[in-house]
N, C-alpha and C positions, 0 to 999 in steps of 0.2 A: 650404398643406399643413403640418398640424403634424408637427414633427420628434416622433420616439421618443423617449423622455427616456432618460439612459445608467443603466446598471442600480446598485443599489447590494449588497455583498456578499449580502446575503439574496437579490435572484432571480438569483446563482451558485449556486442549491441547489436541492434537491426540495421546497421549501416554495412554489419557482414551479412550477406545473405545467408551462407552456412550458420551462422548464428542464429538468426532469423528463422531459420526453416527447424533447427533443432539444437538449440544449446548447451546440450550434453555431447555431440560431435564434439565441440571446442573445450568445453569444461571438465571432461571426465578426464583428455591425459595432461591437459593441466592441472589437476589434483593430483595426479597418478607422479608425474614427473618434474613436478615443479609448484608444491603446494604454496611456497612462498615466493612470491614473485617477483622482483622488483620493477617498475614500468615507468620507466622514463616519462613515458610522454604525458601521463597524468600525473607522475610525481606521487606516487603510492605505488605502497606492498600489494599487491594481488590477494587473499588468502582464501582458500576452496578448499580446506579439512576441516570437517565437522568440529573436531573436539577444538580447533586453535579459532575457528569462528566462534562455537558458544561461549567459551574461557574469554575473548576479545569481547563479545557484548554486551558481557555480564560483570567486566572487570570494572567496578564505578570507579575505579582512580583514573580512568581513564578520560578525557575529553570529546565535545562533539563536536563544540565553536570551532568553524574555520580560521577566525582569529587566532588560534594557537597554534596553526598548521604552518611549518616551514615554506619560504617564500619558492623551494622546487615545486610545493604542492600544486601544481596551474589547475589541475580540476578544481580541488577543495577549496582553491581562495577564491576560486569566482563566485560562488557563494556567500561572499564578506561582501558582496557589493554594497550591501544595503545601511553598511556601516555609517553613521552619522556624529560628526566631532559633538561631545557633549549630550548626546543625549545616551541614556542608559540604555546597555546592548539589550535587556529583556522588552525594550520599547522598538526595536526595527526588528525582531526576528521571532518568530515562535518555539514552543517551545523543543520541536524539532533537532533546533541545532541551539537549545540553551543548555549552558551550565551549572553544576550546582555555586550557589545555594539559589541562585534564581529560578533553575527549573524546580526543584522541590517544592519553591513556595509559590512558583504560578499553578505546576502540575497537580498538585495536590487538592486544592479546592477544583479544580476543575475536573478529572478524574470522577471525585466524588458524586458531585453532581451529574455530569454524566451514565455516570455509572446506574446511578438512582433512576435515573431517567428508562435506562435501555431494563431496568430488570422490570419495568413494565408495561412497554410498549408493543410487547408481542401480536395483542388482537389489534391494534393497529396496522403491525406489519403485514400480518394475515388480510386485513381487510385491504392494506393497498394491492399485493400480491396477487387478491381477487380480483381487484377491479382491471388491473392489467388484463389477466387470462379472458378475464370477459372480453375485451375489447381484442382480443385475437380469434374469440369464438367464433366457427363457424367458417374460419378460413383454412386451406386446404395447404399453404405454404407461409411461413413468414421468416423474417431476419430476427431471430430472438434477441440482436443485442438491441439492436434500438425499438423494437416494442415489447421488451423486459428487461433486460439486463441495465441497459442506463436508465429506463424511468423510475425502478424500485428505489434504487438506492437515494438517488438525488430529492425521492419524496416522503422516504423516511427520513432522512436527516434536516429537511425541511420542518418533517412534524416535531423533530424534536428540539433544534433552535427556536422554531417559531415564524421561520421566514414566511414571507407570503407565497401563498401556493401559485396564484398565478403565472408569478416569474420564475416558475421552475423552470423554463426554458434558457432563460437569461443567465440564471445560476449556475446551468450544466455549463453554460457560454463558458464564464468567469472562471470556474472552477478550472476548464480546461487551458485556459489561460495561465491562470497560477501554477498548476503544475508544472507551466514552463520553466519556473523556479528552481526545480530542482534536474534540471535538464543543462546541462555546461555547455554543451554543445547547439542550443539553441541557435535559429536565424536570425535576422532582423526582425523580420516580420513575428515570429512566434516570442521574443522580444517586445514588439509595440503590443500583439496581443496578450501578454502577460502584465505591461502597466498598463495598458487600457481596465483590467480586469481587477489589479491590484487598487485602484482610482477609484472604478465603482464600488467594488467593497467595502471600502474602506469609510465611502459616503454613507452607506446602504450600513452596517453593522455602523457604523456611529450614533448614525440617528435612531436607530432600533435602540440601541443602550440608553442613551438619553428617554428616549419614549417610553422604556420599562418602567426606569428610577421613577417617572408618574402614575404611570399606568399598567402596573405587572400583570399578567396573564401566565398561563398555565405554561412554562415553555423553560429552555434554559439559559434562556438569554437574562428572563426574568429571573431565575434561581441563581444565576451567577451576581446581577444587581444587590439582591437580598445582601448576598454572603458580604459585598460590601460595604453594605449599609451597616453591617454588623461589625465592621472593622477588620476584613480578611483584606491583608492589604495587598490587592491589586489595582493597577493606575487602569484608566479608564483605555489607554494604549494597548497597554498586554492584555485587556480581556479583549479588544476587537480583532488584534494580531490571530488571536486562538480560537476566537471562534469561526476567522475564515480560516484556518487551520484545517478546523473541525471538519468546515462544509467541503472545502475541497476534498479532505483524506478519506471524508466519512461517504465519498459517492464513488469516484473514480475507481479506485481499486475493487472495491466489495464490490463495484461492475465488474470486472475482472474475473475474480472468485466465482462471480455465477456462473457466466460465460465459460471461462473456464471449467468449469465441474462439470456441468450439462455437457459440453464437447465426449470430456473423458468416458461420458458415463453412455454415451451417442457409440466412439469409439471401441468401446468394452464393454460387449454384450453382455457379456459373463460375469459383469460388474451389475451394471444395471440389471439384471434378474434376483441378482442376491437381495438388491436395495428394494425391488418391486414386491418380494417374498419377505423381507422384513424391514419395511419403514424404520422401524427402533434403530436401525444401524447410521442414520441418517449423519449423527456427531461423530461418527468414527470416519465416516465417506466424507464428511467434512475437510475433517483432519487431513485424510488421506488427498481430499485433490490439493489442500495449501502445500502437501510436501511436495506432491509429483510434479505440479505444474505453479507453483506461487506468480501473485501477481507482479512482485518485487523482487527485482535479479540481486540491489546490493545496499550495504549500508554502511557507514565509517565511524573508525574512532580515529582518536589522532596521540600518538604515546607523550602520555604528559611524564615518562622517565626513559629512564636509556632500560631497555631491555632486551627478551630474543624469542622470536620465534619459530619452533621447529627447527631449532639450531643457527636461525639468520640471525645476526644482532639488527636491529633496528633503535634507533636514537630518539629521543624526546625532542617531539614536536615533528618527528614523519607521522605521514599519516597511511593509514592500514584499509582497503577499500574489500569489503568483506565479501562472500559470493554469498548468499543463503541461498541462492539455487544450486548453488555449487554443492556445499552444504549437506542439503536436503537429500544430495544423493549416491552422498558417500558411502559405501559398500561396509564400511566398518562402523556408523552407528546402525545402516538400515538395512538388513538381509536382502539380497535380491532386491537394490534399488531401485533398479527399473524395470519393476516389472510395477504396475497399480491393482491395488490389491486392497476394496473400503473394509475390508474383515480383519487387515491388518492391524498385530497390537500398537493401541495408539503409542504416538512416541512425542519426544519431544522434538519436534522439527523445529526450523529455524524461521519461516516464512514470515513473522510480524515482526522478527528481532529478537532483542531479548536485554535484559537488566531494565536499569530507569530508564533506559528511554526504550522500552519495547511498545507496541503501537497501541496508543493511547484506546484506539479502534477495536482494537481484535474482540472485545464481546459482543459490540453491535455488527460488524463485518459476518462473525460465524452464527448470529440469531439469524441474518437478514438468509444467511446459505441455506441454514436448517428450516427454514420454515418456504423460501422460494421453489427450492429444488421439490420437496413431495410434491407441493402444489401442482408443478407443474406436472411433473412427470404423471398424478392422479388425473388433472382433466384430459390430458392428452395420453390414454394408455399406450397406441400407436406410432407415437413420437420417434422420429428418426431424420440422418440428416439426409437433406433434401438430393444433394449429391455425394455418395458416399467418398467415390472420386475424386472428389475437388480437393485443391491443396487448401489448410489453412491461410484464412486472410487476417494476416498479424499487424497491431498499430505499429507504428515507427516509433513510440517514443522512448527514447532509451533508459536501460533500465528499468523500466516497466516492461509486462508482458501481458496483455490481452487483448481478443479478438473484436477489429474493423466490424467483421459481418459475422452470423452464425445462421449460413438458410437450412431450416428444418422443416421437414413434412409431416403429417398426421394423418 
């Protein structure tokens, strides 16, 4: 009997179809039989065990800067591209792939404000949520991703930078361009459209920061201004780096999330009844779709000492390419992992990351869930998908996972 041969970074993406169609075929007996990987061709550990993912995430001596990554690492160093002689690494990168002490003191002011922002933007998000569902009223079929699932997210993080509403379309543009960023395997073409995108932003949040330091308005572009008027010392570079940071991280995926959850809850009747019978469960179905289906397949550290895991030694300055879906559905932190199940006791799943650098996002990501998902599901009591039939239609972008189209009927 020939054995499977274990997979190497590329079929962890939608360039394998079987990946593509269900990532737990590929993931579950490479957790099972080879939780620590080693993969040549990205030059990183593989790692797919829950407890050696959370202990790696959460380990702060650990690194993010692809600068520190061994010159085998060919995924993680192409991510240094943006390196520039002399100017300081917290000025070409966000806070993403900073280290401390720079990321503690960019991420901290900015968190904060943040943070402040999203714990009262609810009737906002409800009233955007509303106006979407109105503009679907009345119609018998539609593609919930592009007339819900990407206009919510891109128009709340709008309301809460401050960007101009009209160019929400040009934003989503951008946005999808930058993510190209963190894609290695990019084209030329998804290349030219990520500096095209990275150009306009960069003009577009400039001149917004300048405009505030005159003219502050209610937003956080302006509260970030404030904070350094006050003396928090960020350069006028790192607050624009982060706040397209923000706008990108803060749309893309929490598109995902919706889309994603609606699907599972379309696909599991038995699910959706429990949710329709008790709305209150809403933060726990939440939870439950970031485990089963998360937007984000992976995330890295890179060993800033020689150490070992799961019995592999691994050297200071390899770098460790994490699964959290992998993760997410590992049979030893989460009973019967595959099965979906929003009643389930919540856990700590792995879907946003975890330590300093877990995603900046995850409070605004999981309000936009709990307050999108009721809504809909109450205007539409009906709501089903349009073809039960039909295979899912998945983006291509690697390491992400969420749905091109979602046609549903009412």
């Amino acid at each position: 009997m020939t054995e499977t041969p274990l997979p190497t970074i590329m079929a962890l993406t939608p360039f394998n179809p079987e990946f593509q169609k269900d990532p737990h075929a590929v993931l579950k007996p490479l957790r099972e039989n080879c939780p620590v990987l080693r993969d040549e061709t990205s030059g990183s550990f593989i790692i797919s065990r829950f407890s050696d993912v959370r202990a790696l995430a959460t380990d702060l001596t650990l690194w993010r800067d692809p600068l520190h990554a061994e010159p085998a690492a060919v995924m993680q160093r192409r991510f240094s591209d943006a390196v520039i002689d002399g100017v300081p690494r917290s000025e070409t990168t966000s806070i993403l792939m900073l280290d401390n002490p720079d990321h503690a003191r960019v991420r901290g002011p900015l968190s904060q404000a943040l943070y402040a922002r999203v714990a009262k933007i609810r009737p906002q998000i409800e009233a955007i949520v509303d106006q979407a569902l109105d503009r679907m009223e009345g119609r018998q079929t539609f593609d919930l991703m592009s007339e819900f699932c990407v206009p919510i997210p891109i128009d709340v993080i709008a309301v809460i930078l401050g960007v101009d509403h009209e160019r929400l379309a040009e934003f989503r543009d951008w946005s999808e361009g930058i993510i190209q960023g963190l894609n290695p395997f990019r084209t030329d073409d998804q290349t030219r459209h990520m500096e095209r995108a990275n150009a306009a932003l960069s003009d577009y949040f400039s001149a917004a920061i300048r405009e505030r330091r005159d003219h502050p308005r209610d937003d956080l572009i302006s509260d970030m201004t404030r904070l350094q008027a006050k003396g928090v010392p960020l350069s006028h570079e790192e607050l624009r780096i982060n706040l397209t940071a923000l706008l990108v991280g803060g749309n893309l995926t929490t598109t995902d999330l919706i889309g994603n959850g609606v699907r599972l809850l379309m696909l599991y009747p038995g699910e959706l009844a429990k949710l329709r019978a008790d709305p209150g469960l809403i933060n726990n179905a939440v939870e439950e779709i970031l485990r089963y289906e998360p937007p984000v397949d992976i995330t890295g550290r890179i060993a800033s000492r020689d150490m070992e895991i799961g019995g592999c030694p691994v050297k200071a300055t390899q770098v460790m390419t994490l699964s959290l879906r992998g993760a997410n559905r590992d049979p030893e932190a989460f009973p019967d992992p595959d099965r979906f199940d929003i009643s389930r006791k919540r856990s700590a799943h792995m879907a946003f990351g975890g330590g300093a650098h877990i995603c900046i996002g995850a409070p605004l990501a999981r309000l936009e869930a709990q307050v999108a998902i009721p809504r809909l599901l109450a205007r539409f009591p009906n709501l089903r998908l349009a073809d039960p039939d039909a295979d899912a239609v998945w983006r291509t972008l690697p390491f992400f996972r969420g749905l091109a189209r979602l046609d549903l009927a009412v």
